[in-house]
C-alpha positions as a Markdown table, in Angstrom:
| # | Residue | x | y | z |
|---|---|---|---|---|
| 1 | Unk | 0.0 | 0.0 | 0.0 |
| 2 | Unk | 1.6 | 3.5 | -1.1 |
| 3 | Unk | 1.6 | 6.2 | 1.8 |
| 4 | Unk | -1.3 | 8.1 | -0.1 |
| 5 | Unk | -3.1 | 5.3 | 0.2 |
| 6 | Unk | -2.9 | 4.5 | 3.5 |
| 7 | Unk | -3.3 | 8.5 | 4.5 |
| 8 | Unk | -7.0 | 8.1 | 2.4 |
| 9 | Unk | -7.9 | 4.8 | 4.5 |
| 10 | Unk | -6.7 | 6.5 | 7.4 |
| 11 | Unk | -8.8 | 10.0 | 6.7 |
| 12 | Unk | -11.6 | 7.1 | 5.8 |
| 13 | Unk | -11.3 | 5.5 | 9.4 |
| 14 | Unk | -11.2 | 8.6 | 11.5 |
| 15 | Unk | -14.3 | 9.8 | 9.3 |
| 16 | Unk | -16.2 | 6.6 | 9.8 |
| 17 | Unk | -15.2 | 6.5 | 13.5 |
| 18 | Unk | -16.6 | 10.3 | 14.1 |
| 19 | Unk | -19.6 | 9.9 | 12.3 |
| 20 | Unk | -20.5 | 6.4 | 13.9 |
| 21 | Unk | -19.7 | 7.3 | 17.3 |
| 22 | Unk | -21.5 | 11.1 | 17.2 |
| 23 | Unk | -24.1 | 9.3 | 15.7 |
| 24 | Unk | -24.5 | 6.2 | 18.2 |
| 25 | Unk | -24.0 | 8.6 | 21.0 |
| 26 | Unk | -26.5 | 11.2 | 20.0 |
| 27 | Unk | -28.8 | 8.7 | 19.4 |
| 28 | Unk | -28.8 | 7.0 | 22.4 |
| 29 | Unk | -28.6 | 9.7 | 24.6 |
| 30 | Unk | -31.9 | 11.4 | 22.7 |
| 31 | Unk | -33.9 | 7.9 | 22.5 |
| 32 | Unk | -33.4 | 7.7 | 26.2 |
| 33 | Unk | -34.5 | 11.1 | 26.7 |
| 34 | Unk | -37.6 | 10.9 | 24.9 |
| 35 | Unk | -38.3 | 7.5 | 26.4 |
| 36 | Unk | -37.9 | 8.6 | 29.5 |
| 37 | Unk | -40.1 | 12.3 | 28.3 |
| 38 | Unk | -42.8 | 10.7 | 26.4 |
| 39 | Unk | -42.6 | 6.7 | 27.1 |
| 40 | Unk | -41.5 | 3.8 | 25.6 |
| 41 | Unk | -43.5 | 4.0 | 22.8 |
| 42 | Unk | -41.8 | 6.4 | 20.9 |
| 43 | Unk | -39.5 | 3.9 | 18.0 |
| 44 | Unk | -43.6 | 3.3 | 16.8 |
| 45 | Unk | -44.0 | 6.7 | 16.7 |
| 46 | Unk | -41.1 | 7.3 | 14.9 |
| 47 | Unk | -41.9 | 4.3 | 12.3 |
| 48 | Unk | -45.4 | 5.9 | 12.3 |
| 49 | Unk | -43.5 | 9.0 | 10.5 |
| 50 | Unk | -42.3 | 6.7 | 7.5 |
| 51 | Unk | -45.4 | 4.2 | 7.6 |
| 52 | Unk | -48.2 | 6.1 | 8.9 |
| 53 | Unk | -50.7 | 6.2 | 11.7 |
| 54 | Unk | -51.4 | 2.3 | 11.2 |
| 55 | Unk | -47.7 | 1.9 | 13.0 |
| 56 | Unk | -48.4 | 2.9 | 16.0 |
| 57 | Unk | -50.5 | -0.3 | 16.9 |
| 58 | Unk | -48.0 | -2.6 | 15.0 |
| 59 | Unk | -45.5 | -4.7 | 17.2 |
| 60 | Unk | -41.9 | -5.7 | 17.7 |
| 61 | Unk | -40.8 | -5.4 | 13.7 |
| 62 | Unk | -41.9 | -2.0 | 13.5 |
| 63 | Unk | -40.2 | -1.2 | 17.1 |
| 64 | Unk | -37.1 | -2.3 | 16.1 |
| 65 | Unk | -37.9 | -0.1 | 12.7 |
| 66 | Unk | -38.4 | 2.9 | 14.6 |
| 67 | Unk | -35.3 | 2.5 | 16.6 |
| 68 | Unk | -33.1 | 2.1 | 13.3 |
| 69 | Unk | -34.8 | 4.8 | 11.8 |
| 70 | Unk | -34.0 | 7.1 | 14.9 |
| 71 | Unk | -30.2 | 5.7 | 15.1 |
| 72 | Unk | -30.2 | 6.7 | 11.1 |
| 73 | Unk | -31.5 | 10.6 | 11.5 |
| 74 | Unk | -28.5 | 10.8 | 14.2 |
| 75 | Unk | -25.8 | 9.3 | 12.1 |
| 76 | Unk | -27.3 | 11.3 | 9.3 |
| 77 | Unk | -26.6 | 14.8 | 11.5 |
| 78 | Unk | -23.7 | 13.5 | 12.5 |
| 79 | Unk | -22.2 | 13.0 | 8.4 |
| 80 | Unk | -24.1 | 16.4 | 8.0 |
| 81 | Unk | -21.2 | 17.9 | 11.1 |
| 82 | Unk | -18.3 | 16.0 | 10.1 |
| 83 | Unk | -18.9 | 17.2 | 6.1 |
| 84 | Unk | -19.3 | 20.8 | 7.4 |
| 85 | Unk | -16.3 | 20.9 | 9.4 |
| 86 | Unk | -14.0 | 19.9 | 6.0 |
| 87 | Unk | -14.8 | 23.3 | 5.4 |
| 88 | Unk | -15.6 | 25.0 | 8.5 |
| 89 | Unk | -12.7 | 24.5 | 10.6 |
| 90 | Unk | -14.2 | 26.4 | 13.5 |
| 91 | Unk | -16.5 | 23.3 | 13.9 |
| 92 | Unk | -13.8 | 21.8 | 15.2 |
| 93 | Unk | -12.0 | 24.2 | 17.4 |
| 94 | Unk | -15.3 | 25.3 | 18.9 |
| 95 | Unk | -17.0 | 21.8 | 19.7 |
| 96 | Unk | -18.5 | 23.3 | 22.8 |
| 97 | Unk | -20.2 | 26.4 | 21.4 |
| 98 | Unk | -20.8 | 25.2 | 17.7 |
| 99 | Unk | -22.1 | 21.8 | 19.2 |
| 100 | Unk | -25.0 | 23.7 | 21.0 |
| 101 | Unk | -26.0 | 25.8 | 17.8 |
| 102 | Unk | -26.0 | 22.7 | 16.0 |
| 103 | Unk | -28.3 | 21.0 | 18.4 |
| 104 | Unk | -31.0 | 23.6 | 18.1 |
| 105 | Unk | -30.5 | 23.3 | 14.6 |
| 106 | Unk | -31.0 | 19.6 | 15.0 |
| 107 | Unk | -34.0 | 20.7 | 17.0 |
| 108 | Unk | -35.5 | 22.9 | 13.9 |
| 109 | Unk | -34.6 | 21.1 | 11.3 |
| 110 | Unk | -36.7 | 18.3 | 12.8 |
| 111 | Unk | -39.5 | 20.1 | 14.2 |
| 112 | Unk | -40.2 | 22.4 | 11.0 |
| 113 | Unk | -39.0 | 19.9 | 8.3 |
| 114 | Unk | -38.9 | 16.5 | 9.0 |
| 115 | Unk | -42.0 | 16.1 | 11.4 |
| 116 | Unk | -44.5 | 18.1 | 8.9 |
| 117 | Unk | -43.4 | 16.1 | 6.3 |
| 118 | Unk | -43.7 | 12.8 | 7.8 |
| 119 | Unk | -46.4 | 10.7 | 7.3 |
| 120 | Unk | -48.2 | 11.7 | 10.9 |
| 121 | Unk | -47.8 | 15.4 | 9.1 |
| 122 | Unk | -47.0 | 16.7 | 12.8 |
| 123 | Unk | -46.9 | 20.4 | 12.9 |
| 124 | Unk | -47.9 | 23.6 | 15.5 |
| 125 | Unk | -49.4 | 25.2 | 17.2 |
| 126 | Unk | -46.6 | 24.6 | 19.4 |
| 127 | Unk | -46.3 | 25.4 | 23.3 |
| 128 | Unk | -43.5 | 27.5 | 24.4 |
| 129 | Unk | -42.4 | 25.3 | 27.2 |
| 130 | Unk | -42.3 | 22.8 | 24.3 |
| 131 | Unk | -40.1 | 24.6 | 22.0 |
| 132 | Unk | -37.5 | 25.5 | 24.6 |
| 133 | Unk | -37.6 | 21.9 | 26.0 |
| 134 | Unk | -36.2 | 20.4 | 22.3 |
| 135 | Unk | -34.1 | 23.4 | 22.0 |
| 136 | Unk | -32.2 | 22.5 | 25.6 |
| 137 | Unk | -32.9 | 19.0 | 25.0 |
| 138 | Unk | -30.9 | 18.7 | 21.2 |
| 139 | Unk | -28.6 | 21.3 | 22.1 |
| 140 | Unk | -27.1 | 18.9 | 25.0 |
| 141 | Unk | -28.0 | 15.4 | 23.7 |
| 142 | Unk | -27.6 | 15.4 | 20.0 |
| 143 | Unk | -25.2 | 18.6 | 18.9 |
| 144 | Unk | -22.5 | 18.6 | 21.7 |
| 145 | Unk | -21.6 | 14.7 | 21.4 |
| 146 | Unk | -21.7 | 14.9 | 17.4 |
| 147 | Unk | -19.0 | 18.3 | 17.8 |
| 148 | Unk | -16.8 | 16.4 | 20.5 |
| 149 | Unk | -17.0 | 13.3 | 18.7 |
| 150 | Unk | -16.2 | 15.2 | 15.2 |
| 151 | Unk | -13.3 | 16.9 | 17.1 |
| 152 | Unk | -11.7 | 13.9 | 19.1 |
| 153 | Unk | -11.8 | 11.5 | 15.9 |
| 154 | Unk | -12.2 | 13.5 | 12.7 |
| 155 | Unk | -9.1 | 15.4 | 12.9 |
């Protein structure tokens, strides 16, 4: 293996390892949270979103479904980070600050986009003790692991 090779598979590894482990962390930390929030229910509800309101009365399969589809959003966000900071090198240097303004976009980009487009088509009127729950919630759950992870392994 030539030493440009073996700088790509290493660039490739450290990628793989920040993307997979901002998005493993991420999502486990916000599946807990929203278990423990909203109850252990919520993998249907997030099946629900690709499959419709039928899900939410379907049983194990379409658990398991919602789970993988939650640990996929979160790996997604995570790729989404790591990308950005190829460019944006201050993602990097500033996990702690950029990590929290990427959680409330998390929270946003979910709330406004994803969840209206779903197949629930979930959308306002939203509470304000709501809104700022998410906010707090992603900002500390989702968008700081995916920065540290991006900065500990993707440099």
């Amino acid at each position: 293996m030539t030493e440009e090779n073996s700088g790509q598979v290493s660039r490739r590894r450290k990628a793989m390892q920040a993307i997979g482990t901002g998005g493993f962390i991420a999502g486990t930390l916000d599946l807990t949270q929203a278990c423990v929030l909203f109850g252990s229910h919520i993998p249907l509800v997030i099946a629900a979103g690709l499959l419709g309101p039928g899900a939410l009365h379907q049983g194990a399969p379409t658990y398991v479904l919602g789970v993988l589809l939650h640990y996929f959003i979160a790996t997604s966000f995570a790729a989404f980070y790591y990308a950005a900071s190829r460019r944006l090198g201050f993602l990097i240097d500033h996990p702690w600050i950029c990590g929290l303004f990427y959680g409330a976009a998390i929270e946003e980009v979910m709330s406004l986009v994803v969840l209206p487009l779903s197949a629930l088509h979930a959308a306002g009127p939203y509470e304000l003790h709501d809104l700022l729950l998410g906010l707090g919630v992603h900002m500390v759950v989702a968008g700081l692991p995916i920065a540290l992870c991006v900065r500990r392994f993707g440099r």
